[in-house]
C-alpha positions in Angstrom: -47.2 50.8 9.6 -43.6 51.3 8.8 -41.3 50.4 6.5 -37.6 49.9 6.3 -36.5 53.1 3.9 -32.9 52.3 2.2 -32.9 55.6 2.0 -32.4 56.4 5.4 -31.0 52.8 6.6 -33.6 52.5 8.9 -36.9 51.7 10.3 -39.7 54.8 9.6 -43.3 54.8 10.0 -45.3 55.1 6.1 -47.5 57.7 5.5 -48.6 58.2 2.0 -48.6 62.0 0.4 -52.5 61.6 -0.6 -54.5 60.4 2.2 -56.1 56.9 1.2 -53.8 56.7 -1.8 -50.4 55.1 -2.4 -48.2 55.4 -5.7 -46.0 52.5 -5.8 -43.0 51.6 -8.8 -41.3 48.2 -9.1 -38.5 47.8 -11.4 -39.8 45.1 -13.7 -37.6 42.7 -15.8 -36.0 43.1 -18.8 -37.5 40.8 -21.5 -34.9 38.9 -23.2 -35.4 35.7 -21.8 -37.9 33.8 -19.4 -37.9 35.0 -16.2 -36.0 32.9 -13.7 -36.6 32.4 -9.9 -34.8 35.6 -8.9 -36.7 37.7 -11.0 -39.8 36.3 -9.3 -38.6 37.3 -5.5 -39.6 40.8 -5.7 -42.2 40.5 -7.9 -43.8 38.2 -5.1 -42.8 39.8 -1.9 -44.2 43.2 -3.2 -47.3 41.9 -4.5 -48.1 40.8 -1.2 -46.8 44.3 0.3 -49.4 45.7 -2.2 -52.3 42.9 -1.2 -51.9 44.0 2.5 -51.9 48.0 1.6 -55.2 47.1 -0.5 -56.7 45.1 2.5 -56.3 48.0 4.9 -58.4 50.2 2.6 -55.5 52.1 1.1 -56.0 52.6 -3.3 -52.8 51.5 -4.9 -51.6 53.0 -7.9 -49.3 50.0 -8.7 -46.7 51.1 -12.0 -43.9 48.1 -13.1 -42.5 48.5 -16.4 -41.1 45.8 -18.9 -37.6 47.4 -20.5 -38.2 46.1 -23.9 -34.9 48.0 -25.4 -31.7 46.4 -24.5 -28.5 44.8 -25.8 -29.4 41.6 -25.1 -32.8 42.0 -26.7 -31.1 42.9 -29.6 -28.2 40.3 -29.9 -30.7 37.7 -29.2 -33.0 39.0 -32.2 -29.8 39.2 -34.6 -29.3 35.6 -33.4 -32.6 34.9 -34.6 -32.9 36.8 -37.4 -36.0 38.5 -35.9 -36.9 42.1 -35.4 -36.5 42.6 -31.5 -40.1 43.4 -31.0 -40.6 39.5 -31.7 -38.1 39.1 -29.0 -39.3 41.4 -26.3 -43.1 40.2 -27.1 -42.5 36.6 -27.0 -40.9 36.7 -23.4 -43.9 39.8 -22.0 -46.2 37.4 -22.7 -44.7 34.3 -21.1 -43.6 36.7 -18.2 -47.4 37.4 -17.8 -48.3 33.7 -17.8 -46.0 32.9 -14.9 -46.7 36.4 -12.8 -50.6 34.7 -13.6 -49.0 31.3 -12.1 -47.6 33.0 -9.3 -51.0 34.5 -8.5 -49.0 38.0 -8.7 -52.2 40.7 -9.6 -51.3 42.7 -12.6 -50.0 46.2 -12.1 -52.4 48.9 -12.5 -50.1 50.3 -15.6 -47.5 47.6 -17.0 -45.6 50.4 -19.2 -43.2 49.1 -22.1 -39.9 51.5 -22.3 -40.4 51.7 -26.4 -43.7 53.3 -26.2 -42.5 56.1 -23.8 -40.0 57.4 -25.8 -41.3 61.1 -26.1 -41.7 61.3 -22.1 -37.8 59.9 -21.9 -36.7 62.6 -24.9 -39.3 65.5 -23.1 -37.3 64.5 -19.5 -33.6 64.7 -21.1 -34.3 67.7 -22.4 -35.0 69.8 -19.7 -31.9 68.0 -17.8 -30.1 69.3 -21.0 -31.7 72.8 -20.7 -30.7 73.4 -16.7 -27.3 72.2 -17.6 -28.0 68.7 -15.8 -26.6 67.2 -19.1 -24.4 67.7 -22.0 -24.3 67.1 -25.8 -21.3 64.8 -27.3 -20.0 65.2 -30.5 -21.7 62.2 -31.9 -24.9 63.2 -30.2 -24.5 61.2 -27.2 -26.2 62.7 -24.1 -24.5 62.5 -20.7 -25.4 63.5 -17.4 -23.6 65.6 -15.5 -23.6 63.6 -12.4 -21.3 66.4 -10.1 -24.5 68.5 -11.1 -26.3 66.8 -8.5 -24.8 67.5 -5.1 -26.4 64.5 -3.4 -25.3 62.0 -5.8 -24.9 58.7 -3.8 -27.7 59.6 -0.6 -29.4 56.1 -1.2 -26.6 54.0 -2.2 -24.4 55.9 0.7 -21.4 55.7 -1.2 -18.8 58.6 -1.7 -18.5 60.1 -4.8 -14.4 60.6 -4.8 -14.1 56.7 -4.1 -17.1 56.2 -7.0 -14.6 58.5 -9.1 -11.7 56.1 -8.3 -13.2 53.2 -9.5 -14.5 54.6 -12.7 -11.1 56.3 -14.3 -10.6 53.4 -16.5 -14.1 54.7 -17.9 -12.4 57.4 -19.8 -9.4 54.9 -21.5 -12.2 52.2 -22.7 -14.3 54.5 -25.9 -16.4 56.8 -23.4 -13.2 59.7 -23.4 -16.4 61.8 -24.8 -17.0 62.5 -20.9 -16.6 65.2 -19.2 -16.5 63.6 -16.0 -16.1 59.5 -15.2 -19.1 59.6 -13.2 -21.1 60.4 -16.3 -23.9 58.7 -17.4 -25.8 57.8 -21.0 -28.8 59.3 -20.7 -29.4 59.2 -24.6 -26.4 57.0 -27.3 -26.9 56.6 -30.9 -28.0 53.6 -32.9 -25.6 51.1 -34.6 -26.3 49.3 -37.7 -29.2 46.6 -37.3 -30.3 48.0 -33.8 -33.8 49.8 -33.2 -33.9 53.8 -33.2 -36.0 56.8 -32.7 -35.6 60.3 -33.7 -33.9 62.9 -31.5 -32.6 66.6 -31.4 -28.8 64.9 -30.4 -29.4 61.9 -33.1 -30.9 58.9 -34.6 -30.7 56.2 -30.8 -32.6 54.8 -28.1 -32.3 55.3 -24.6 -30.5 54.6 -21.9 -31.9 52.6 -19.3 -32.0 54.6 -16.0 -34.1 57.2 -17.7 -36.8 55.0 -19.1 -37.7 54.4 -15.4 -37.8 58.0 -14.2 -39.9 58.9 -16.9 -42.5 56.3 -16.5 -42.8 57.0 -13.2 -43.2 60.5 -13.4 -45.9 60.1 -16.5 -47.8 57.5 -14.4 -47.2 58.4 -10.6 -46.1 62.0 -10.8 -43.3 63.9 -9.6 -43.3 62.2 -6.1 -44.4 59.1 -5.3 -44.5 57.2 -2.1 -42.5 54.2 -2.7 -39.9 52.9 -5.5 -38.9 49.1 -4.5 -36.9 46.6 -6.4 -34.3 43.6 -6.1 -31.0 44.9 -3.8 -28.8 44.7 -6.8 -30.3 47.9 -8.3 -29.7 50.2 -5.5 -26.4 51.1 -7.4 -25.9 52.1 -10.5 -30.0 52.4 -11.1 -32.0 53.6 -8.4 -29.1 56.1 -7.5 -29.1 57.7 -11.1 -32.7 57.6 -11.4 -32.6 59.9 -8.4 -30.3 62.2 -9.7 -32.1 62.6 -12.9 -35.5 62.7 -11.9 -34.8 65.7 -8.5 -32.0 67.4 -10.8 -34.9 67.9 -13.5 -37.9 68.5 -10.7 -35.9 70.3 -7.7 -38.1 67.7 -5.5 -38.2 64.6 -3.9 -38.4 61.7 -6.2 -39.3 59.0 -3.8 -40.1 59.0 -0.3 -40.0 55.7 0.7 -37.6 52.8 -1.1 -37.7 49.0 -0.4 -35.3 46.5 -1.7 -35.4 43.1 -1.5 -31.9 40.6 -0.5 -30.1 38.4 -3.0 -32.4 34.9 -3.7 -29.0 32.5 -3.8 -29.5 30.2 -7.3 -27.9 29.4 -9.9 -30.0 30.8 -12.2 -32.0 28.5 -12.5 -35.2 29.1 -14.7 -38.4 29.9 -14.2 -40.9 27.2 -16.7 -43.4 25.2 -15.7 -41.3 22.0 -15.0 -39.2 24.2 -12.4 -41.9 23.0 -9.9 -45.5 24.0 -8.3 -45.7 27.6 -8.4 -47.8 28.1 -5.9 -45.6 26.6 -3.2 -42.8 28.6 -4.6 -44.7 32.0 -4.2 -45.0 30.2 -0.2 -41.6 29.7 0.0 -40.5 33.2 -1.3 -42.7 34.7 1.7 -41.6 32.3 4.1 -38.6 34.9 4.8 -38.2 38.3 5.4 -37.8 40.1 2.0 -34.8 41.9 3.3 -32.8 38.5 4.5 -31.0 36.7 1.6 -32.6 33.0 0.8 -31.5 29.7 -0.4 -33.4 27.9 -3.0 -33.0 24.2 -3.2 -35.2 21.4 -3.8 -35.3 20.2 -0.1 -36.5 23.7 1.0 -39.4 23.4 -1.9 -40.1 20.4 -0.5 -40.1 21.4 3.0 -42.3 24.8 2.0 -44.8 22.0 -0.1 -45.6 20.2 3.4 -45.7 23.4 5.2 -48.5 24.4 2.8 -50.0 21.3 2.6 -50.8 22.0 6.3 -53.0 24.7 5.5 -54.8 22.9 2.6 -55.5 20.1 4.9 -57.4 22.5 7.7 -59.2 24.1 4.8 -60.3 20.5 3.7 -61.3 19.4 7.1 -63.5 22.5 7.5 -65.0 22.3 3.9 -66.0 18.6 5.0 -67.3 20.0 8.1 -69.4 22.7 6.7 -70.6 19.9 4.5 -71.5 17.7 6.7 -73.2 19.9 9.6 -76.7 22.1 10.1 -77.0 25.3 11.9 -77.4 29.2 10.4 -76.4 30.8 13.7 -73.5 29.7 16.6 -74.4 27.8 19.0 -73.4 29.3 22.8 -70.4 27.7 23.6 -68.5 29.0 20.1 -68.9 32.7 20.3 -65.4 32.5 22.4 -63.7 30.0 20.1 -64.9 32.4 17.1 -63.7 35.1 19.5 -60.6 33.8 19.9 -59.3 33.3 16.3 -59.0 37.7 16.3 -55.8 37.5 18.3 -53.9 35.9 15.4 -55.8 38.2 12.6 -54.3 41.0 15.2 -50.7 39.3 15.1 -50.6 38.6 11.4 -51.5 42.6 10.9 -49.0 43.7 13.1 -46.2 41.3 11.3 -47.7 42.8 8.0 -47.6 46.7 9.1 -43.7 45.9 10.2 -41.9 46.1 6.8 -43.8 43.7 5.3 -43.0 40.7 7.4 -44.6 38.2 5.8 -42.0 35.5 7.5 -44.3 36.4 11.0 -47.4 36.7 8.6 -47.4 33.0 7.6 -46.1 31.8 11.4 -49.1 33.5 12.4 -51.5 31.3 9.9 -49.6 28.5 11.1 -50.5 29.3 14.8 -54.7 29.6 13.4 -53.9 26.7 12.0 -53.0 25.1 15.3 -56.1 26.9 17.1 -58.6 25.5 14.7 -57.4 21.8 15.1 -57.6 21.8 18.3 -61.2 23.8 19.1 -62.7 21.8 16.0 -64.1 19.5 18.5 -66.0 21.9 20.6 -67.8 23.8 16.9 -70.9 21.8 15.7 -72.5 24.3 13.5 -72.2 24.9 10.1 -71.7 28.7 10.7 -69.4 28.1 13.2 -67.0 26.5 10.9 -67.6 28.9 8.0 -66.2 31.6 10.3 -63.0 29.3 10.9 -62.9 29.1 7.2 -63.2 32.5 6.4 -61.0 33.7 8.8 -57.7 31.4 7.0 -59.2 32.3 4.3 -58.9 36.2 4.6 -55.4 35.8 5.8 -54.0 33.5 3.0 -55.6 35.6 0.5 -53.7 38.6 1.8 -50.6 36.9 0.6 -51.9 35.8 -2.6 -51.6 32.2 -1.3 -54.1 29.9 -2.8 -55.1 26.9 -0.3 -58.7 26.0 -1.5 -59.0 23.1 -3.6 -60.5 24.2 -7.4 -64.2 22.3 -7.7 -63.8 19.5 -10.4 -64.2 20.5 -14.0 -65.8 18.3 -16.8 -64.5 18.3 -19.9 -67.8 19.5 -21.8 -68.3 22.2 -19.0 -64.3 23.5 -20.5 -65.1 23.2 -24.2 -67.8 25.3 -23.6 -66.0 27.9 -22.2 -63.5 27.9 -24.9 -66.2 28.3 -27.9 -67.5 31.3 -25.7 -64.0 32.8 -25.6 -63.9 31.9 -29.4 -67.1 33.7 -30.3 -65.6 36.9 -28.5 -62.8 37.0 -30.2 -64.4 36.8 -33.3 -66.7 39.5 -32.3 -63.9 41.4 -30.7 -64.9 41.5 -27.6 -61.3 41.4 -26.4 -62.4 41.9 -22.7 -65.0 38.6 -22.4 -62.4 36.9 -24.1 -59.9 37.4 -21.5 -62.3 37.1 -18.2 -63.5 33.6 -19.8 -59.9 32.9 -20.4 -59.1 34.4 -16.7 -61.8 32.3 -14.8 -60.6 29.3 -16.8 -57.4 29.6 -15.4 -58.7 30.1 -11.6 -60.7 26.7 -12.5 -56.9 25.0 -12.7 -57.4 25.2 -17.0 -54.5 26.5 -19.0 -55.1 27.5 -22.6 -52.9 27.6 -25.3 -53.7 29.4 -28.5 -52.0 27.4 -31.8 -52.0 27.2 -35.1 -54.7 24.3 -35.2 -56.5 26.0 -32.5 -56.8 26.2 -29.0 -55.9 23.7 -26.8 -56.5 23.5 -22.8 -54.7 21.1 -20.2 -55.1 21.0 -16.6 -51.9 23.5 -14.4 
């Protein structure tokens, strides 16, 4: 398998530190507002990254945090007249329901950046103690970013042309500096904004150290692979380097992925934006590393593309329906036989940097094989291994092309005053598989003030 390491601006074969084991961080989105389509590129592409690790036996330790500390949090909460917890809640949870649309599997740990705070304060000061940071007067902490002699290794940029862009920084406030390349690694709190206690002062974080510190409490000291979107290479994933090794002395992550620009104009994700399930199609439908254009003639050209595969999975349902036979009759062993080759192809596309572009050519070309060579299968096996087969493959990108059995009404209401009784008797965790397999039978729910109510995605 390899993997295309930013790092390195090239091509390298993966091998995880911890044989059958892979940590993995993904930057996860900062929760001010709903989520819009680029915020959903990575979360899809590395999903499916994580789906094919999981299907070739590997365990994933999968960490993506939600920054729920942040200017915009805050101004949008003064807007409100909320406290910014109300904010940051409010847009976690809707970010859950359309990662749940999405069919994007929660991450094994989904930290929030306020209730890390001690590991963030623990981490600064030991970059304070080895002199990898500084004190200002007004109990601002800076890192000392010339403390860190490979400052710029992922990014590839050169620090004296980093300093020539920056000098301004020291004639707009931040003359507290020692150096322009500085960075906030701790700032105090202004009136109205959130705070937590500190040796330096009263503040909250900055936001390249929330991330380091997460991942080292959940993955350790150094994990396999950090991924996000492109546009955090530089200022974020470079800093977060330089804190994290200038505190450990060792490698922070061996392997980093980043995903290209998805060309929009910001357009938001909600549930009129269109079916989510063809978008998560079209997202994979290009390399993760090659920019893509969203417009509503591509949607529409990705909805008939998937449409395909639904239709092949119908026609095989109807078959297996409508025909007898426990075992394969002679003359399909080789048509069975021959549906490996593109299993083989769509593995190979996978194991190259997670080309899921190839990946879904080579469902397209099973596709193909099954229409024609349904002729020659008459048993019911014989087309529940057809089945399977696209099945297996679709499932490995997290794309959902079996049609949901029909749902009465009384069978839903049932369902719901289960998920009621649990919650009354706390049972947090029935509540939330009955709410769960609700949701995989096409039924959202929506808890209100008069109750729950349930309509069809």
């Amino acid at each position: 398998m390899k993997i295309y390491n930013t790092l390195n601006k090239r091509k390298e074969e993966f091998f995880p530190q911890s044989v059958g084991h892979v940590s993995m961080y993904v930057c996860g989105p900062t929760v001010y507002n709903l989520i819009h389509i680029g915020n959903a590129r990575p979360m899809i592409v590395f999903d499916a990254f994580r789906r094919f690790l999981e299907y070739k036996g590997l365990e994933v330790n999968y960490v993506s945090n939600f920054t729920d500390v942040d200017d915009k949090i805050i101004k949008k909460a003064l807007e409100e007249g909320v406290d910014p917890t109300v904010i940051s809640e409010r847009y976690i949870e809707e970010c859950k329901k359309d990662m749940e649309a999405l069919n994007v599997k929660p991450a094994t740990v989904h930290p929030k950046a306020t209730e890390e705070i001690p590991e963030m304060l623990a981490l600064i000061d030991e970059l304070v103690l080895k002199d990898h940071a500084y004190v200002a007067k007004d109990g601002t902490v800076y890192f000392r970013t010339r403390s860190f002699k490979e400052y710029g290794k992922l990014s590839h940029k050169n620090l004296d042309e980093l300093e020539g862009g920056n000098r301004e920084l020291l004639v707009s406030g931040e003359d507290q500096k020692e150096d322009p390349l500085d960075f906030v690694l701790w700032k105090p709190k202004k009136d109205g904004e959130p705070y937590w206690d500190s040796l330096y002062c009263q503040g909250r974080p900055g936001w390249h150290i929330e991330c380091s510190a997460m991942s080292r409490k959940y993955l350790g000291t150094t994990i396999d692979i950090h991924a996000g979107g492109e546009d955090l290479i530089f200022p974020h994933h470079e800093n977060e380097i330089a804190q994290s090794e200038a505190c450990s002395g060792v490698t922070f992550a061996r392997y980093w992925m980043h995903n290209a620009f998805l060309n929009i104009d910001n357009k938001k994700m909600s549930k009129s934006a269109g079916n989510f399930l063809v978008l998560r199609f079209f997202m994979l439908s290009a390399h993760y590393r090659s920019p893509l254009n969203f417009s509503d003639e591509l949607m529409d050209a990705a909805k008939n593309s998937l449409d395909r595969i639904r239709t092949c999975v119908d026609k095989l349902q109807h078959a297996i329906d409508m025909s007898e036979g426990s075992m394969l009759a002679r003359n399909e062993y080789s048509i069975i036989e021959g549906m490996t080759q593109f299993k083989m192809n769509f593995e190979e596309a996978m194991g190259d940097d997670n080309n899921t572009a190839d990946a879904i050519a080579a469902i397209f070309d099973l596709v193909k094989y099954i229409n024609i060579n349904m002729i020659e299968v008459s048993t019911k096996e014989g087309f529940k291994r057809m089945k399977e087969m696209l099945l297996m493959l679709c499932d490995i990108l997290g794309l959902i092309v079996e049609k949901k059995p029909e749902v009465l009404d009384e069978d839903i209401e049932k369902l719901i005053e289960e998920r009621q009784q649990a919650r009354k008797d706390k049972n947090f965790a029935k509540a939330d598989e009955i709410r769960n397999k609700l949701l995989e039978m096409g039924i959202i729910l929506e808890d209100t003030r008069e109750g729950v109510t349930w309509k069809k995605a």
